[in-house]
C-alpha positions as CSV (number, residue, x, y, z in Angstrom):
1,X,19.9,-11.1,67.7
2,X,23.4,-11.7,66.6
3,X,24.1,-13.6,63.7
4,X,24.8,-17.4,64.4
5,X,25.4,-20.8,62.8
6,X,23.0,-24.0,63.2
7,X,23.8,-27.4,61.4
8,X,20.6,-29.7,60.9
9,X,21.6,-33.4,61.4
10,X,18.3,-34.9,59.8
11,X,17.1,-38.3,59.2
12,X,13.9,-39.3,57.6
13,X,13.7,-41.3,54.0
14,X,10.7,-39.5,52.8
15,X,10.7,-36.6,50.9
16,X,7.3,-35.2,51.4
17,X,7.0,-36.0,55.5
18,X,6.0,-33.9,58.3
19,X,9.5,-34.0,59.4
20,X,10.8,-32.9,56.0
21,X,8.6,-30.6,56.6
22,X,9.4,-29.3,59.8
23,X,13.1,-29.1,58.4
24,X,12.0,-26.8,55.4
25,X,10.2,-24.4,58.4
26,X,13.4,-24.6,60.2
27,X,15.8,-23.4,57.5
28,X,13.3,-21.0,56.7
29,X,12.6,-19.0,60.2
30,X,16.5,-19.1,61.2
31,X,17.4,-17.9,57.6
32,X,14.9,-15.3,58.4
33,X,16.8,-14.4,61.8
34,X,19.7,-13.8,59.8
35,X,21.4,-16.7,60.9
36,X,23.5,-19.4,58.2
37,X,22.3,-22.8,58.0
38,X,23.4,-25.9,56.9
39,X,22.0,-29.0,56.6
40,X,23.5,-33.2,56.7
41,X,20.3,-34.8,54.9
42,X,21.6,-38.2,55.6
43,X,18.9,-40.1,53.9
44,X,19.4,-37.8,50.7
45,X,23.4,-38.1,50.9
46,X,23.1,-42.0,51.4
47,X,24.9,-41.9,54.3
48,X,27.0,-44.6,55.0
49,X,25.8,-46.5,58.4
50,X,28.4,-48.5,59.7
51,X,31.4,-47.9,61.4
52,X,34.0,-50.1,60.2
53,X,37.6,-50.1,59.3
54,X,36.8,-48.1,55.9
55,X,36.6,-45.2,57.8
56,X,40.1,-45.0,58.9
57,X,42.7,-45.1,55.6
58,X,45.7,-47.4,56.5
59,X,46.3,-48.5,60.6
60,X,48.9,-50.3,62.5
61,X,46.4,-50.7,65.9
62,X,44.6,-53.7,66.0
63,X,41.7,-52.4,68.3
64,X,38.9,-50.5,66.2
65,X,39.2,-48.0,69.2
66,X,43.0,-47.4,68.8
67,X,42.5,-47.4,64.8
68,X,39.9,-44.5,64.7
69,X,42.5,-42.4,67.3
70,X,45.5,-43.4,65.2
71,X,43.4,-41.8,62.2
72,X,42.0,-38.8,63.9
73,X,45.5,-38.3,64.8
74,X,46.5,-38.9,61.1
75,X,44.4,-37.2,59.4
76,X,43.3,-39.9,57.6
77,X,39.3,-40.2,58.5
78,X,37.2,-40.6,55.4
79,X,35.8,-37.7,53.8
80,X,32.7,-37.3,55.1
81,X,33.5,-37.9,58.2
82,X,35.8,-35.1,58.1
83,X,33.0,-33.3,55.8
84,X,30.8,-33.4,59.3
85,X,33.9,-32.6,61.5
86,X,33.8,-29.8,59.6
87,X,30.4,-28.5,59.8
88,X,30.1,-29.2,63.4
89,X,33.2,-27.3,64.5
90,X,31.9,-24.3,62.2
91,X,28.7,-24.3,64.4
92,X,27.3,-22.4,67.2
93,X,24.2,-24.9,67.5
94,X,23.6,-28.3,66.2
95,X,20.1,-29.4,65.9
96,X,19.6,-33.5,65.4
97,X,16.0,-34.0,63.7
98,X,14.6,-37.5,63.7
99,X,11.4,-39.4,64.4
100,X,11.5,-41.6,67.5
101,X,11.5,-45.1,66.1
102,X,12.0,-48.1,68.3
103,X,12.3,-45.7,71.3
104,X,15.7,-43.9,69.8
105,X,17.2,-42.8,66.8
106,X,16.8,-44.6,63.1
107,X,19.9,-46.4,62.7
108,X,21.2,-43.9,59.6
109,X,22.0,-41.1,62.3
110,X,23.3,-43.8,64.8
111,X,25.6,-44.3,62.3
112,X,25.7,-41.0,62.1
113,X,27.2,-40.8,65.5
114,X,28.7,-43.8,65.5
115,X,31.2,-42.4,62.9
116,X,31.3,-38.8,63.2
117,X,31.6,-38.2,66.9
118,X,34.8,-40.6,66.6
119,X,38.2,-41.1,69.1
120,X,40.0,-37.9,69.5
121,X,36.8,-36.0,68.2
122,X,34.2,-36.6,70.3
123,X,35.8,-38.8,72.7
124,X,39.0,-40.7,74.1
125,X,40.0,-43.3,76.2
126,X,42.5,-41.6,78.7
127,X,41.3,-41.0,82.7
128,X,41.9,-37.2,81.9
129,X,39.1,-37.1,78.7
130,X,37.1,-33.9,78.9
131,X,33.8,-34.9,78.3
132,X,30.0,-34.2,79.7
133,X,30.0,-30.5,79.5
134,X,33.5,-30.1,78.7
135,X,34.7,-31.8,75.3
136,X,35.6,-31.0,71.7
137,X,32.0,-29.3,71.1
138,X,31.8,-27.1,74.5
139,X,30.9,-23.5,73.7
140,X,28.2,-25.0,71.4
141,X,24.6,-25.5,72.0
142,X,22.4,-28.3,70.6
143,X,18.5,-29.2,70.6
144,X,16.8,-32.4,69.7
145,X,13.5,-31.9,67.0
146,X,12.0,-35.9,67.3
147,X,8.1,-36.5,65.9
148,X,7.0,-39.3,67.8
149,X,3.5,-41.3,66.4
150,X,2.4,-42.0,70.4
151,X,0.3,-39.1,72.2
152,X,1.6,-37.0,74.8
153,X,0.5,-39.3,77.4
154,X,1.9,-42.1,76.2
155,X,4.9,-41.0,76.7
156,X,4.7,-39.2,80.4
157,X,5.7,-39.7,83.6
158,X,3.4,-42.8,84.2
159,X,2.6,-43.2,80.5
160,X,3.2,-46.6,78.9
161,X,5.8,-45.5,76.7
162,X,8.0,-44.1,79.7
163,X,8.8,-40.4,79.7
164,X,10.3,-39.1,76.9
165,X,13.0,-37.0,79.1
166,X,14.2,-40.8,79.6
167,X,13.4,-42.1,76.1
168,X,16.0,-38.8,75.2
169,X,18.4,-38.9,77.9
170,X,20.6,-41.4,75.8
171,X,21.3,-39.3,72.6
172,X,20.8,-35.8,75.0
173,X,22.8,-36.8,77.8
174,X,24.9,-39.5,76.5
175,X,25.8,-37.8,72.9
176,X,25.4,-34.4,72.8
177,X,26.4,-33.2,76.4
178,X,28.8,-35.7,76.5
179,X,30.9,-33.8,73.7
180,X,30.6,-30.6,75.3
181,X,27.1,-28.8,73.9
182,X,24.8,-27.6,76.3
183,X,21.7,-29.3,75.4
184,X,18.1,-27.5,75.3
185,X,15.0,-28.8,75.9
186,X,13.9,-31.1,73.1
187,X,10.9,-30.0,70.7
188,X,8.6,-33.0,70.8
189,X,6.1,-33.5,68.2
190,X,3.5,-36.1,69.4
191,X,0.7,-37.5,67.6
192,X,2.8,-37.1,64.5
193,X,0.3,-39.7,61.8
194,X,-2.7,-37.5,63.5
195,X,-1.4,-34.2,63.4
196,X,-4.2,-32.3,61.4
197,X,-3.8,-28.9,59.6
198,X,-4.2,-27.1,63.3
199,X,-2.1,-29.4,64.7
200,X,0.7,-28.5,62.0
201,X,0.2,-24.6,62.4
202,X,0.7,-25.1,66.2
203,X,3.6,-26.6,65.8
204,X,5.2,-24.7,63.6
205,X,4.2,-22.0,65.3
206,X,6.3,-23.5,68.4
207,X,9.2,-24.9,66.7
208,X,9.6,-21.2,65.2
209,X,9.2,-19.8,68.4
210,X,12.1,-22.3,69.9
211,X,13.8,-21.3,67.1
212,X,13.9,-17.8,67.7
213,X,15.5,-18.1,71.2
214,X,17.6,-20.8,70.4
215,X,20.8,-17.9,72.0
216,X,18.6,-17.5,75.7
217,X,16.9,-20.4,76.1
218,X,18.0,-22.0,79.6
219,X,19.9,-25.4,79.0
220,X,19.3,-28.7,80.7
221,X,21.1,-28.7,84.1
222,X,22.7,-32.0,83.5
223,X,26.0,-32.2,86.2
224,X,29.2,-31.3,84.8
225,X,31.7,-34.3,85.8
226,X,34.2,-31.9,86.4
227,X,32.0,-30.2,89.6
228,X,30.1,-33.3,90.6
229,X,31.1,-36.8,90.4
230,X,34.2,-38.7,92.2
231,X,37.3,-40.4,90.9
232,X,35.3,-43.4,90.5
233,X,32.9,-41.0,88.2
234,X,30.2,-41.3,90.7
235,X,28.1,-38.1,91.7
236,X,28.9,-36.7,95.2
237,X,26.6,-37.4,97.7
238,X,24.5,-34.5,98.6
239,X,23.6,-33.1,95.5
240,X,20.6,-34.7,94.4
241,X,17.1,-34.3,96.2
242,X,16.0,-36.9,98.6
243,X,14.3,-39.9,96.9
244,X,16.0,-38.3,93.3
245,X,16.5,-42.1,91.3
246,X,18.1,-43.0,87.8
247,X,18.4,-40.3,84.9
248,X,17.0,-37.5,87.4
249,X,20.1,-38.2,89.4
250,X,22.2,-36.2,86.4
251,X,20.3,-33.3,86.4
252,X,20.4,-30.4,88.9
């Protein structure tokens, strides 16, 4: 396997956790591989939340919008947002480790995105913006790792908690393929506060195993705006099963 780089975006406040955890086995079997890790511990760095103003050094726009472009453009972005700028671009995959709480992210790496993945970086406001499948981060492949306390069934495709394809599609589809990355299937840790010692050595065992074909695992088929959707950014007709509703409508 050749050599690659994998940042960890990760976001739990307790030190001794299952996801801590599963982090530590994750460094550990892609250092094994060979391959250089680094790691955004964002409840260890006390990473700052909220996008605001702060983030942007002096600005003569008056829309938050404009102000972070003017600042990308300027160089002018605080320092750790150009700190994870830094660390992304460096990257051939970027692996975003949470536990579902709420039905999303914790709010520490929403403000993780919220201020990283800023105008002119991970997005812009003109017509002609690359984005899904094509942005500042294409080339690059990314994976969700997300513990979730509700069993499997809870969250399938009649389970109470709605599938978690859906519960994802947000932060897969709407963060990380939207930058560029082609996004592979999550790992999905259910049952997380029940887990049990054979529980834990199963999944390790098949986060390690994900791990190790991070480079040929198939992507999600999400649509590429640039093949499938009209000027008005809606998908061509014809592409999508009959009957094919909602999120399923975006992937091939």
């Amino acid at each position: 396997m050749v050599p690659m780089r994998t940042h960890i975006v990760y976001a739990h406040p307790h030190r001794a956790s299952l996801n801590a955890a599963l982090r530590d086995e994750a460094v550990s079997a892609l250092e094994g591989l060979g391959h250089t890790v680094t790691v955004s511990d964002l409840y260890a760095m006390e990473w700052k939340a909220v996008a605001d103003y702060d983030d942007f050094g002096p600005t003569e726009s008056g829309t938050f919008i404009a102000a972070a472009g003017e600042a990308w453009e300027n160089d002018s972005l605080a320092p750790d947002i150009k700190a994870e700028h830094e660390r992304l671009l460096a990257a051939d995959t970027v692996i975003l480790q949470f536990p579902l709480w709420w039905f999303t992210v914790p709010a520490i790496m929403k403000g993780w995105m919220d201020r990283v993945l800023t105008n002119g970086f991970g997005y812009g406001t003109s017509r002609a913006w690359k984005r899904y499948g094509d942005g500042a981060l294409a080339g690059k492949r990314a994976m969700v790792v997300v513990t979730a306390g509700a069993a499997d069934s809870h969250l399938s495709d009649r389970g109470i908690n709605g599938d978690i394809n859906d519960l994802l599609f947000p932060v897969q589809h709407g963060v990380l393929f939207y930058t560029g990355m082609a996004v592979l299937p999550p790992v999905v840790v259910t049952g997380a506060h029940v887990l049990g010692e054979t529980g834990y050595t199963d999944t390790v065992k098949h986060l390690r195993e994900r791990l190790e074909t991070l480079a040929e695992t198939p992507p999600i088929a999400y649509r590429a705006q640039t093949e499938h959707y009209d000027e008005s950014k809606r998908l061509l007709p014809g592409r999508e099963p009959e009957g094919t509703t909602g999120f399923a409508l975006h992937t091939a």
